[in-house]
TIBABA-676408 format. One record per residue (C-alpha): residue in one letter; y, z, x. Coordinates in steps of 0.1 Angstrom, whole numbers, plus 2048, in hexadecimal, padded with zeros to 3 digits. Example, Ala and Ser with C-alpha at 12.3 -4.5 7.8 and 13.67 -1.06 7.14 Angstrom:
BEGIN
+----+-----+-----+-----+
! aa !  c2 !  c3 !  c1 !
+----+-----+-----+-----+
!  A ! 7D3 ! 84E ! 87B !
!  S ! 7F5 ! 847 ! 889 !
+----+-----+-----+-----+
% end
This chain:
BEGIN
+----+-----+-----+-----+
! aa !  c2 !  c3 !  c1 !
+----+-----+-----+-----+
!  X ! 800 ! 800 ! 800 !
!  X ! 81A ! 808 ! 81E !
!  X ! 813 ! 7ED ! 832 !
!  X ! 817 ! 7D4 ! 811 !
!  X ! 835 ! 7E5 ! 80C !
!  X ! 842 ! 7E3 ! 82E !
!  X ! 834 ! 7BC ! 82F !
!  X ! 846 ! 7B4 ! 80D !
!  X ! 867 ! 7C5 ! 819 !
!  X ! 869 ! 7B2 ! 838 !
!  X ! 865 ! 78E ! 826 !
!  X ! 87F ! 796 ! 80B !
!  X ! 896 ! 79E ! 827 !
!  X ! 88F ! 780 ! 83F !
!  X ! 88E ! 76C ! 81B !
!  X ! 8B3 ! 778 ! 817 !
!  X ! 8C0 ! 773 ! 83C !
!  X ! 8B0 ! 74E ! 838 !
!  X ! 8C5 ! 749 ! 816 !
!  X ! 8E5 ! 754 ! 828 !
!  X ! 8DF ! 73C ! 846 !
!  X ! 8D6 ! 721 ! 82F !
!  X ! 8F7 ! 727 ! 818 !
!  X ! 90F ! 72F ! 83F !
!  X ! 900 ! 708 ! 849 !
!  X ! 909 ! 6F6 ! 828 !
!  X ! 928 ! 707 ! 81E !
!  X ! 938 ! 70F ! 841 !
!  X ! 923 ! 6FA ! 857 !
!  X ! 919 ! 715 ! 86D !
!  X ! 8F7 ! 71A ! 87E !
!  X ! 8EC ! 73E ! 883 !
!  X ! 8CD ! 747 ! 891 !
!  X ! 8B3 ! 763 ! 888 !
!  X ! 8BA ! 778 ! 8A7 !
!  X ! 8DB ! 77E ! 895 !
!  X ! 8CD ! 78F ! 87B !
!  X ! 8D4 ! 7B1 ! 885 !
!  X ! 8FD ! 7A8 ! 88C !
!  X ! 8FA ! 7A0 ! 864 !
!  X ! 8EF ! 7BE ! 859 !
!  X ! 90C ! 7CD ! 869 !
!  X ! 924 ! 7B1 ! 865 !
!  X ! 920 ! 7A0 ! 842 !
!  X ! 923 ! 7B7 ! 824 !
!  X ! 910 ! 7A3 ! 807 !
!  X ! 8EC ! 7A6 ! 820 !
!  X ! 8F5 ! 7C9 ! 826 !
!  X ! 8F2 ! 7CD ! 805 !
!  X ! 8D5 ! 7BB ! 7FE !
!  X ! 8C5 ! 7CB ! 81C !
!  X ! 8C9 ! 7EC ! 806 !
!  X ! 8BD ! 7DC ! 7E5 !
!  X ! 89D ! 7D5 ! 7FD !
!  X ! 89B ! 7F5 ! 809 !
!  X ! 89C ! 806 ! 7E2 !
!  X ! 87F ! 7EC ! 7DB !
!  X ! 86B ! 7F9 ! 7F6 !
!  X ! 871 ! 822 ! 7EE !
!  X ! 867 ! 819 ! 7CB !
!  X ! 847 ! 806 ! 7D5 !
!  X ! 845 ! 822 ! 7ED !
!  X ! 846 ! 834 ! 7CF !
!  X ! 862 ! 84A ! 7D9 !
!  X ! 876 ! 845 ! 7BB !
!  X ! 893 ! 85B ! 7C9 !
!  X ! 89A ! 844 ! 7EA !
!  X ! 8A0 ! 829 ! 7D5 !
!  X ! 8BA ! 83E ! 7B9 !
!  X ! 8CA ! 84D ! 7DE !
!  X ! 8CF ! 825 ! 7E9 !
!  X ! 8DD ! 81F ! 7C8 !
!  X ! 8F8 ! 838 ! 7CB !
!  X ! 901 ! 82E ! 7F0 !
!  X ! 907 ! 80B ! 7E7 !
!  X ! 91E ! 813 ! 7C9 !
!  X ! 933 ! 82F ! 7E2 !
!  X ! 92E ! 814 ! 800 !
!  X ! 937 ! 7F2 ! 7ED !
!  X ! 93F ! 7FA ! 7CD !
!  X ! 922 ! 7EA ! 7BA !
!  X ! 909 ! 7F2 ! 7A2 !
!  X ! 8E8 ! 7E8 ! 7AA !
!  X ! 8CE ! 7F9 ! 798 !
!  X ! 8AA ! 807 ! 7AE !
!  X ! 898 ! 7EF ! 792 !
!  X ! 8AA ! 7D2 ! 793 !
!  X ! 890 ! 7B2 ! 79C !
!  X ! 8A1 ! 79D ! 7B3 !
!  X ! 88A ! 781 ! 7C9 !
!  X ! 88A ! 779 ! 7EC !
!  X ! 8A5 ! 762 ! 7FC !
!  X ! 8C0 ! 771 ! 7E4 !
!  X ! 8E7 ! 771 ! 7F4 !
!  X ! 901 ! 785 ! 7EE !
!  X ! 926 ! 77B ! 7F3 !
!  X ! 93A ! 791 ! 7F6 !
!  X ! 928 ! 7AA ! 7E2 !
!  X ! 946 ! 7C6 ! 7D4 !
!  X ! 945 ! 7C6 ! 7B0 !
!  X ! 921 ! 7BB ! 7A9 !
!  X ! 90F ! 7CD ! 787 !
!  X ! 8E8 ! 7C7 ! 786 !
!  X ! 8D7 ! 7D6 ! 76B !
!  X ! 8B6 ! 7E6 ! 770 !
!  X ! 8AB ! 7CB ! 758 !
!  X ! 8BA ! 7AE ! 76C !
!  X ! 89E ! 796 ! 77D !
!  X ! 8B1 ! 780 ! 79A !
!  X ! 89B ! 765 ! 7A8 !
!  X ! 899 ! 754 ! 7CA !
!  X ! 8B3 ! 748 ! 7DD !
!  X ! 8CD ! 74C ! 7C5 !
!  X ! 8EA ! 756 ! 7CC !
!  X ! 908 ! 76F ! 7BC !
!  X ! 92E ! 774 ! 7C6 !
!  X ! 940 ! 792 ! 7C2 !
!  X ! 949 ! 7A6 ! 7A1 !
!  X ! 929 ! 791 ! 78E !
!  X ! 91B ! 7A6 ! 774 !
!  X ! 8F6 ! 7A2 ! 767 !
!  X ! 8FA ! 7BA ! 74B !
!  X ! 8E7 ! 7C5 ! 72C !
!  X ! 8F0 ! 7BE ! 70A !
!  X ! 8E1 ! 7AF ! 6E9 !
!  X ! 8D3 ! 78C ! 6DF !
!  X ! 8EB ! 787 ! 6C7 !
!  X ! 8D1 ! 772 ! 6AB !
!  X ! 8AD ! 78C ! 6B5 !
!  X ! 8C3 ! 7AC ! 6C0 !
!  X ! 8A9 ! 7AC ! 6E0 !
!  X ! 8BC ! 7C6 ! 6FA !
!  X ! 8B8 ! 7B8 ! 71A !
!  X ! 8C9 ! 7AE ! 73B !
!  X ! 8CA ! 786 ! 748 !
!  X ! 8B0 ! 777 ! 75C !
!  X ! 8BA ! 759 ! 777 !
!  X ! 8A2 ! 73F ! 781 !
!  X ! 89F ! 734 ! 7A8 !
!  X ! 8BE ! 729 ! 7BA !
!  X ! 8D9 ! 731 ! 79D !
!  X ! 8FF ! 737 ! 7A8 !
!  X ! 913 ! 74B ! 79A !
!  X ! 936 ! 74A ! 7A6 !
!  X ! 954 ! 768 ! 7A7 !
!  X ! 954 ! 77C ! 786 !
!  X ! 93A ! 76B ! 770 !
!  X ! 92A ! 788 ! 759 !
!  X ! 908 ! 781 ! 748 !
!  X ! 8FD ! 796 ! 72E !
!  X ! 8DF ! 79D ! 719 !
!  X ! 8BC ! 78C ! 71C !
!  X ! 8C4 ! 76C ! 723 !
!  X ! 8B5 ! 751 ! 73C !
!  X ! 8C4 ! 73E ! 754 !
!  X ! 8B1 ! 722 ! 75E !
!  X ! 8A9 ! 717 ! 780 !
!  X ! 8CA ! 703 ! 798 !
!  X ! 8E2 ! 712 ! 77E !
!  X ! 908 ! 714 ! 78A !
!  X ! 91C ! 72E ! 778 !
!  X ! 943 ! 726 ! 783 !
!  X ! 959 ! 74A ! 788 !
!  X ! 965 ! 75F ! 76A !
!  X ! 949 ! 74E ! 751 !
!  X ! 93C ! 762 ! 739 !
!  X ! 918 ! 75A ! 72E !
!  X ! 909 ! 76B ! 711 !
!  X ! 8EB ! 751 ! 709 !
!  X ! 8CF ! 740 ! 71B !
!  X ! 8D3 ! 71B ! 72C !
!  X ! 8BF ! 704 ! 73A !
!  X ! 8B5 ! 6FA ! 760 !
!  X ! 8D5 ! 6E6 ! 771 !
!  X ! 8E9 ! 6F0 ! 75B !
!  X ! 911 ! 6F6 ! 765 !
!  X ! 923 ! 711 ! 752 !
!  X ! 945 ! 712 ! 750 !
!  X ! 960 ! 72C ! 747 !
!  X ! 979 ! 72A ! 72D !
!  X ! 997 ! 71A ! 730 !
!  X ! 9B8 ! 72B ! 734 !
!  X ! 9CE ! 72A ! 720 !
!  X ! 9F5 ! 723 ! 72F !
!  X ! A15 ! 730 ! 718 !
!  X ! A38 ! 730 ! 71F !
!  X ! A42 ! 751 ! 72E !
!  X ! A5F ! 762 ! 717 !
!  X ! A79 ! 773 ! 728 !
!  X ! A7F ! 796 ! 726 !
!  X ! AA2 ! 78D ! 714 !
!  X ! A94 ! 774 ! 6FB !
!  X ! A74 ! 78E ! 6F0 !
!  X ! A94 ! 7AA ! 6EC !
!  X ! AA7 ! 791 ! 6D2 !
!  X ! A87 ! 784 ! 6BE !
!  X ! A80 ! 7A9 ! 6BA !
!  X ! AA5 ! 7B0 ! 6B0 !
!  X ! AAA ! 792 ! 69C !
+----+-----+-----+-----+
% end
């Protein structure tokens, strides 16, 4: 049981280190090699913090339930997330950025997907079946800056979800979802809003 553990913990966290190098090459175009592994842990934030979301998987299937509630707590005082002890997330799965993330225990991330800062997978209520549950993402699904997912919905596989989106149902592989738009008004000056009130 320890060593499958220990085995299990070690892929998860080369799976994650190979996700960032993949995403640093296409997005930056910058090589980094494995030996630079343990620079990251110190030096990028997001695979800190899924080094510690690895870490509560492996007290739990350690079965010391407490390590993983103590790991919890560190990374909401350390980066100001919420990720829950419970939450499923696959290998190769990249942080950006990190501060701001909500994963509910319910939550099932799969491989090499990839979440920005202030994302929230939260749970909430189908709003037709009134199932209670928290969103599921398929492999390799973005979601960008402030997206919140909520209930038990499934995102399907190569799904982009573009910043401040809200997504409240299931969609289908490949999809893109897109936020609303804003809307744009004329500003009223302090002196007009004082004589539409007076007048």
């Amino acid at each position: 049981m320890i060593r499958k553990a220990m085995v299990d913990f070690a892929r998860a966290v080369r799976a994650d280190y190979g996700s960032m190098q993949m995403y640093r090459q296409k997005y930056h175009a910058e090589a980094i090699p494995l030996t630079r592994l343990p620079i990251d842990a110190v030096r990028k934030i997001g695979f800190q913090m899924m080094l510690a979301t690895r870490a509560m998987r492996l007290a739990r299937d350690l079965h010391v339930p407490l390590g993983g509630q103590v790991g919890s707590r560190l990374i909401r005082h350390l980066y100001g997330a919420e990720i829950h002890w419970d939450t499923e997330v696959d290998g190769g799965v990249c942080l950006v950025h990190g501060t701001g993330l909500v994963l509910s225990h319910r939550a099932v991330i799969g491989e090499g997907c990839i979440l920005f800062h202030n994302v929230t997978l939260g749970e909430g209520l189908d709003p037709v079946t009134k199932e209670s549950g928290a969103p599921t993402l398929g492999k390799n699904v973005h979601v960008g800056p402030g997206a919140t997912l909520l209930g038990p919905i499934h995102v399907g596989d190569g799904t982009k979800i573009m910043a401040g989106a809200v997504l409240t149902r299931s969609v289908p592989p490949n999809s893109l979802v897109k936020p609303a738009e804003a809307v744009v008004t004329a500003r009223v000056k302090p002196s007009e809003a004082a004589n539409e009130s007076t007048g």
